[in-house]
C-alpha positions as CSV (number, residue, x, y, z in Angstrom):
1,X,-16.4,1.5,-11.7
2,X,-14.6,2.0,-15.4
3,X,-13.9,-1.6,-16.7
4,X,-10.5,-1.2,-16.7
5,X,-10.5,-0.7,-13.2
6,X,-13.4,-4.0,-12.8
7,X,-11.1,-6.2,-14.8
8,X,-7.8,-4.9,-12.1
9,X,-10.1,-5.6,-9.3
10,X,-11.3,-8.8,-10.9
11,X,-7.5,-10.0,-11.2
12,X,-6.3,-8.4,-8.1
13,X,-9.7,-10.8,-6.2
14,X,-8.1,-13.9,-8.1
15,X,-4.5,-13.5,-7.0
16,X,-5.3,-12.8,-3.4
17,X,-8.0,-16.0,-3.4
18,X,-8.4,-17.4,0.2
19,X,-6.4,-14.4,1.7
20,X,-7.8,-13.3,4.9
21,X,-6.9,-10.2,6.7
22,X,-4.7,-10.6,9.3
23,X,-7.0,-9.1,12.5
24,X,-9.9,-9.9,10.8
25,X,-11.7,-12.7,9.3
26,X,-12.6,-10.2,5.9
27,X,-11.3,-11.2,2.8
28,X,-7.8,-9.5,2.1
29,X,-9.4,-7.7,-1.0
30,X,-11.5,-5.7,1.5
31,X,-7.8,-3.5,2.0
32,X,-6.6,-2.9,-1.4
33,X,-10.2,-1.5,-2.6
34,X,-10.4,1.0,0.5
35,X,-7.0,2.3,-0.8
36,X,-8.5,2.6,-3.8
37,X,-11.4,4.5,-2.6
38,X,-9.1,6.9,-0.7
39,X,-7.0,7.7,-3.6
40,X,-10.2,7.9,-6.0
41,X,-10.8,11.3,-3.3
42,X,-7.5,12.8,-4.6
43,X,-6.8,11.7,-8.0
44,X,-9.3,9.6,-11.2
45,X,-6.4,8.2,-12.8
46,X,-6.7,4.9,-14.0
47,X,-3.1,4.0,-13.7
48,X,-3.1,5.5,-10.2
49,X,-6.7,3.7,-9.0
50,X,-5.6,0.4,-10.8
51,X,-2.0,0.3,-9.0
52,X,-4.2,0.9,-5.6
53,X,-6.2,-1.9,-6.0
54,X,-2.9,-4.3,-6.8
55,X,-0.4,-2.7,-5.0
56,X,-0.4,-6.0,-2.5
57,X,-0.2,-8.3,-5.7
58,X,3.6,-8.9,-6.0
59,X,4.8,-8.5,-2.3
60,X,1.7,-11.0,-1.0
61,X,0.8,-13.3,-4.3
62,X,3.1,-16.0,-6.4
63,X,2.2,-13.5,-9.5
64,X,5.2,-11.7,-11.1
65,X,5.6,-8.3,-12.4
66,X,6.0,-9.6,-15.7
67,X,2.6,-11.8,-15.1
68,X,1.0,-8.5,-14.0
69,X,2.5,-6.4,-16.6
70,X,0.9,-9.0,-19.5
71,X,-2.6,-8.5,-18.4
72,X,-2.2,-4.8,-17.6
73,X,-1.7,-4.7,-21.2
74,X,-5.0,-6.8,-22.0
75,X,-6.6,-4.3,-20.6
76,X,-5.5,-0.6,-20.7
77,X,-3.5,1.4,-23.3
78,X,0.1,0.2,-23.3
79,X,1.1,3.6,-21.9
80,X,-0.9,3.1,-18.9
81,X,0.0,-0.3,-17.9
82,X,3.0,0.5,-17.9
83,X,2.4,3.5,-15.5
84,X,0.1,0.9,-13.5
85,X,3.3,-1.5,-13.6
86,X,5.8,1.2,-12.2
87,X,3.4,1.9,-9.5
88,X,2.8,-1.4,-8.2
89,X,6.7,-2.1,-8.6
90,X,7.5,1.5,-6.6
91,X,4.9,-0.1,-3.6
92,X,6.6,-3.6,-3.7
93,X,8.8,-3.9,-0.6
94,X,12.1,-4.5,-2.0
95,X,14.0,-5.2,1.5
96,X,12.3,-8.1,2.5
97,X,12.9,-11.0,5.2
98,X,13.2,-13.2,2.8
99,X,15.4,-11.3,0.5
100,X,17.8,-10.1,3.2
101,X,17.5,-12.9,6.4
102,X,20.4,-11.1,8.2
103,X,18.9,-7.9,8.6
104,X,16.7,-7.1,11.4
105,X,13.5,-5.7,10.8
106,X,15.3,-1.6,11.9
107,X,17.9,-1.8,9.3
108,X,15.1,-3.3,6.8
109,X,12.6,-0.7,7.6
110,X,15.5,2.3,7.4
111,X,16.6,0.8,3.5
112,X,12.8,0.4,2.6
113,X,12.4,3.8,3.6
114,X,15.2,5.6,1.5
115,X,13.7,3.8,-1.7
116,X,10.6,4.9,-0.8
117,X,12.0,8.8,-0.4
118,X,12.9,8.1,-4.6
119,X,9.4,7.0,-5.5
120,X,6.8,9.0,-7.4
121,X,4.7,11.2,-6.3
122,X,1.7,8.7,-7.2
123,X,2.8,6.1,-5.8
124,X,3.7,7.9,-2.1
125,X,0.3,9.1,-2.9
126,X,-0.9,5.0,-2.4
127,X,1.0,4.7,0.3
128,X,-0.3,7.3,2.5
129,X,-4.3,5.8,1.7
130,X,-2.0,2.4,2.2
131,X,-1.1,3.6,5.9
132,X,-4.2,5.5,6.6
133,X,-6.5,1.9,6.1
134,X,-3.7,-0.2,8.2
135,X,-3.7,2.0,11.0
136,X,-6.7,2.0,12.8
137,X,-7.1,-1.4,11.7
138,X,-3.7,-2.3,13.7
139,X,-3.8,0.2,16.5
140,X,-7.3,-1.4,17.6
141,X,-6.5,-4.9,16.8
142,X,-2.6,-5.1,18.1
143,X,-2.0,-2.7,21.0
144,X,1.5,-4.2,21.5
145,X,2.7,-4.3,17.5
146,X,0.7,-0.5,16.8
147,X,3.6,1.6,18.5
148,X,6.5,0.0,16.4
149,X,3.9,-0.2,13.2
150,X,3.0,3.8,14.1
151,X,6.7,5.0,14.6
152,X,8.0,3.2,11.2
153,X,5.1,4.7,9.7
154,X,6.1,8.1,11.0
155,X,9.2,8.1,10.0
156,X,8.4,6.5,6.2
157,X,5.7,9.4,6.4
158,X,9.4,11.9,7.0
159,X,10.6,10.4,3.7
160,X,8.1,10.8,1.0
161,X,6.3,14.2,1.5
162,X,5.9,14.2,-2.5
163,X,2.8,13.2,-2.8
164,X,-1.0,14.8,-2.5
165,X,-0.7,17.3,0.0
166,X,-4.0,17.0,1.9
167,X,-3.7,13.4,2.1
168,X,-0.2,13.9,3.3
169,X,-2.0,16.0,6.0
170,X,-4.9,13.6,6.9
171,X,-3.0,10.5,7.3
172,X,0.2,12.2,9.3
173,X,-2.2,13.6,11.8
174,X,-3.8,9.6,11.7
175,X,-1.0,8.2,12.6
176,X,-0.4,10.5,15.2
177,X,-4.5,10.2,16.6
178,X,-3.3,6.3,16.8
179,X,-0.2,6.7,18.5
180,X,-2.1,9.4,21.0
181,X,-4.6,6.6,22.0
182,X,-1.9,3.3,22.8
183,X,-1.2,5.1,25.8
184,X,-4.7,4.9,26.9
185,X,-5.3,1.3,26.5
186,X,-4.8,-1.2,28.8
């Protein structure tokens, strides 16, 4: 790995310390560097492989962007961390629970996915490698949450067909794999 990219994953192992993922007992880090990998099959960019391995950091740590942004610039050129920044900021879910407590998780899910239709390229990129590690993960481990999960994921997969095309391809047919199986459980 380019030390750039050991220095983000070093930071990005930090900030999710103690994390757990949520169907299994691996550490959360586990995600975030499959991402990685998956992206590393469509695209070497430092900005793009370091915004993979932290795109989790703001939405599911108490750092800030501007804490991230500060050692993205210890680290890389200043042009790249601030790529690396935009990134990580374009994968940040903006409509949150927290943020808006009177919206229900439908009207959340349909704002979050218009923003998402108005990110880069790159960054749907991320996603897609994002969705294509949760889903298996979730289909197997939650049979009742997988078909909401799935549809939402179907429908964010409607609204960002900018990025890498054959990992467009590979994680739409995924998700519908996934959905295909539910029926045939339980």
């Amino acid at each position: 790995m380019q030390e750039p990219l050991q220095q983000v994953l070093d930071f990005a192992e930090a900030a999710h310390a103690g994390q757990t993922r949520k169907y299994t007992p691996e550490r959360y880090m586990v995600h975030p560097i499959r991402v990685m990998e998956i992206c590393s099959r469509y695209n070497n960019s430092v900005p793009v492989l370091a915004a993979a391995l932290l795109h989790d950091v703001l939405e599911d740590t108490p750092v800030t962007s501007e804490e991230l942004l500060r050692f993205l610039h210890t680290v890389m050129p200043p042009e790249d961390a601030e790529t690396t920044i935009a990134l990580v900021n374009d994968l940040t879910d903006e409509y949150t629970k927290e943020r808006y407590p009177n919206w229900n998780r439908k009207k959340r899910k349909e704002e979050e996915r218009e923003r998402m239709r108005r990110i880069s390229p790159y960054a749907q990129t991320i996603k897609y490698a994002d969705i294509l590690d949760n889903s298996h993960e979730i289909t197997a481990a939650d049979p009742q949450f997988a078909p909401r999960f799935l549809k939402e994921c179907r429908m964010l997969l409607q609204a960002m067909p900018l990025g890498h095309a054959g990992l467009y391809h590979t994680v739409k047919e995924r998700v519908h794999e996934c959905l295909q199986e539910l029926p045939r459980r339980g």
